[in-house]
C-alpha positions in Angstrom: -18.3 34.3 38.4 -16.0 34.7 35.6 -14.8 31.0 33.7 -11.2 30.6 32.6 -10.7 28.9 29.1 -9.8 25.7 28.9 -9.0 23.2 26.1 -11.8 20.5 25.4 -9.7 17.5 24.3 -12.0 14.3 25.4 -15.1 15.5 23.0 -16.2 14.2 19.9 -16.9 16.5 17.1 -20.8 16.1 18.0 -20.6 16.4 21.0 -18.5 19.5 20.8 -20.9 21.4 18.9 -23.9 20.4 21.0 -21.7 21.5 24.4 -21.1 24.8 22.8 -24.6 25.5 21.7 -25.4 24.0 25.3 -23.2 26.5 27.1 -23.9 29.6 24.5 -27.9 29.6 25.2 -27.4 28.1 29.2 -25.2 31.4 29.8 -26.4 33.9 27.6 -28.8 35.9 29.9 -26.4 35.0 32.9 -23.8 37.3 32.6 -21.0 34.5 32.2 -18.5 33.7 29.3 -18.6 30.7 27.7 -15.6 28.0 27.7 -14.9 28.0 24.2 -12.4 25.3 22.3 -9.0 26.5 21.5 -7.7 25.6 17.8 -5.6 22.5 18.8 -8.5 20.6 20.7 -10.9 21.7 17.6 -8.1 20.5 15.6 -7.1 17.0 17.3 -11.3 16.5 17.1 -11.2 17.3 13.3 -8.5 14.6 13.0 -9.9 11.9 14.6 -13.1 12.7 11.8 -11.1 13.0 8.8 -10.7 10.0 6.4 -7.5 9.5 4.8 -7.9 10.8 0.8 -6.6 7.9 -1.4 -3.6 8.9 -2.9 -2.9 9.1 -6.8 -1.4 6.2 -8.3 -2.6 6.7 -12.2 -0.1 6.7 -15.2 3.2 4.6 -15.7 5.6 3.3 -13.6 9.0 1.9 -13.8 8.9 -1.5 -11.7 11.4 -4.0 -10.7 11.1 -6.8 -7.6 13.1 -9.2 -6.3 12.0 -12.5 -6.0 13.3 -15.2 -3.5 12.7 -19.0 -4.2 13.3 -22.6 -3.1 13.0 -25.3 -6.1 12.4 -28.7 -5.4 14.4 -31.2 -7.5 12.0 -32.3 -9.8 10.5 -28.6 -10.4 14.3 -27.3 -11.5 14.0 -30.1 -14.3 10.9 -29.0 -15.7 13.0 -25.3 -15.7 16.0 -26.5 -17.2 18.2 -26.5 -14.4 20.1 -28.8 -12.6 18.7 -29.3 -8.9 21.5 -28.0 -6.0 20.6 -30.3 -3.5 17.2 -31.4 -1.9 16.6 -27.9 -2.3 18.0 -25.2 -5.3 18.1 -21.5 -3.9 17.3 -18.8 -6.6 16.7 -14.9 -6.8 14.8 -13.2 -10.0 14.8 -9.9 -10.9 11.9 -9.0 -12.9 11.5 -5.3 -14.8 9.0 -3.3 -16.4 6.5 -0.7 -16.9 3.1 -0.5 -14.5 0.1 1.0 -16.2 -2.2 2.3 -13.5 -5.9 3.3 -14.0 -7.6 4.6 -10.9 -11.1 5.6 -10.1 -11.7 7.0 -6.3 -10.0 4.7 -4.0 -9.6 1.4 -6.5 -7.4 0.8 -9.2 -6.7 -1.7 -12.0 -4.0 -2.2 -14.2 -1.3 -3.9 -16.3 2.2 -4.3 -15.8 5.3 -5.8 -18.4 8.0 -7.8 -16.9 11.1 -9.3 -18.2 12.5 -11.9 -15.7 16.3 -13.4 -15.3 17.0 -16.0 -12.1 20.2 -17.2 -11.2 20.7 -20.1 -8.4 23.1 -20.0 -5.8 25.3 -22.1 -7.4 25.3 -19.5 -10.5 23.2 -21.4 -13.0 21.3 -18.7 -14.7 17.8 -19.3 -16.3 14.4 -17.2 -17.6 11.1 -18.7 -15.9 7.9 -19.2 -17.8 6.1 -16.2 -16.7 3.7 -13.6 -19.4 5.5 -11.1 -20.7 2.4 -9.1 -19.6 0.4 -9.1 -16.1 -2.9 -8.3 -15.3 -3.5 -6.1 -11.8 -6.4 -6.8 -10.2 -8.9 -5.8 -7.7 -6.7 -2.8 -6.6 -7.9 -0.7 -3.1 -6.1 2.2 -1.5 -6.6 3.3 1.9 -4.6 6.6 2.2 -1.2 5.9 1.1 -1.8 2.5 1.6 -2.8 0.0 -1.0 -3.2 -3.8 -2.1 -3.8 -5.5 -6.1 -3.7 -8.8 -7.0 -1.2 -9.6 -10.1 -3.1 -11.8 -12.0 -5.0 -14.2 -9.4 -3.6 -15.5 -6.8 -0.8 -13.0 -6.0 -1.6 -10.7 -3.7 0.6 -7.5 -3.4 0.4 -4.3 -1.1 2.4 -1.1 -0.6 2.7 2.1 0.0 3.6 5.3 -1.5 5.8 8.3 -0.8 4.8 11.5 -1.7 6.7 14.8 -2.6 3.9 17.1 -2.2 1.0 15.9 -3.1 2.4 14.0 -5.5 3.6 10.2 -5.3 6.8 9.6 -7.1 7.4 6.1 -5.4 5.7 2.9 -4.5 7.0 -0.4 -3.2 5.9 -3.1 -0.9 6.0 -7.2 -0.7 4.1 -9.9 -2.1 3.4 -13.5 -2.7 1.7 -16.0 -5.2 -0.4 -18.9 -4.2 1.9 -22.4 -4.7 -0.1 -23.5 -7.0 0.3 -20.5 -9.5 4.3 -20.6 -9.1 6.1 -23.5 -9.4 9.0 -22.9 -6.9 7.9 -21.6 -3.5 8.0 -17.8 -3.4 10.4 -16.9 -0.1 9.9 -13.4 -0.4 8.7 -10.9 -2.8 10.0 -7.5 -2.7 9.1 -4.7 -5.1 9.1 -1.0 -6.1 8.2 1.5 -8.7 8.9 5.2 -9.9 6.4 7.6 -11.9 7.6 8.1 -15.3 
């Protein structure tokens, strides 16, 4: 009796290879064909397998995120700034160059940043942040990734790729209250290969 091919799609790649070396030595002196996989269930096998390859993130990048805050009166003193109500609104915008150095999947860094806020009332003021940033503790999973900037901040993203090449990053991020003085609403980012 003569077996019609059909696509193995439930298997794992071990199993796969032990049912076809099953099937190849039960059939061999029987006179039957043996059910072999077709290319997309060997393929959908191979996928479920595969690891995702960390992408590259080395070199410089431009950077620039946006930084949402609430001030409480007595913090906007210390800053120079007249409190707007119980609580001041205010957005940064903070610039500068990332300097990546990746090994495998992990990555360190540094990154520059000039910063300008302005409250919602229009009052404009520069924070006391470093000119200069450390990036910590950096892990990428695919084209995934988190860092920490300095301590305390935790940052992740991801990356888009033309090719195989990445020519953008961006994601979110916060700092623990006790390393910012203003709580950090939200903390958008981005970055492009120079």
């Amino acid at each position: 009796m003569r077996q019609t091919q059909r696509p193995i799609t439930q298997i794992h790649h071990r199993s796969l290879a032990c049912a076809l070396l099953a099937a190849a030595l039960l059939t061999a002196g029987c006179g039957t064909d043996v059910v072999s996989p077709t290319p997309k269930a060997l393929g959908a096998v191979a996928n479920r397998s595969a690891q995702p390859t960390a992408v590259d993130l080395s070199g410089q990048w431009a950077w620039s995120e946006t930084v949402v805050t609430l001030i409480p009166p007595f913090i906007a003193g210390l800053i120079g700034i007249e409190p707007e109500g119980p609580v001041t609104h205010a957005t940064c915008y903070d610039a500068g160059v990332l300097t990546l150095v990746q090994t495998g999947d992990t990555f360190v860094g540094t990154a520059t940043q000039t910063t300008t806020c302005t409250t919602r009332g229009g009052q404009q003021y520069v924070p006391p942040f470093p000119a200069l940033l450390d990036l910590l503790d950096g892990q990428i999973h695919g084209r995934s990734f988190s860092f920490d900037f300095s301590e305390g901040c935790p940052y992740q993203g991801t990356a888009s790729l033309v090719g195989d090449i990445v020519v953008r990053i961006g994601g979110t991020g916060k700092c623990e209250v006790f390393l910012h003085p203003a709580l950090l609403k939200t903390v958008t980012w981005q970055a492009t290969r120079l």
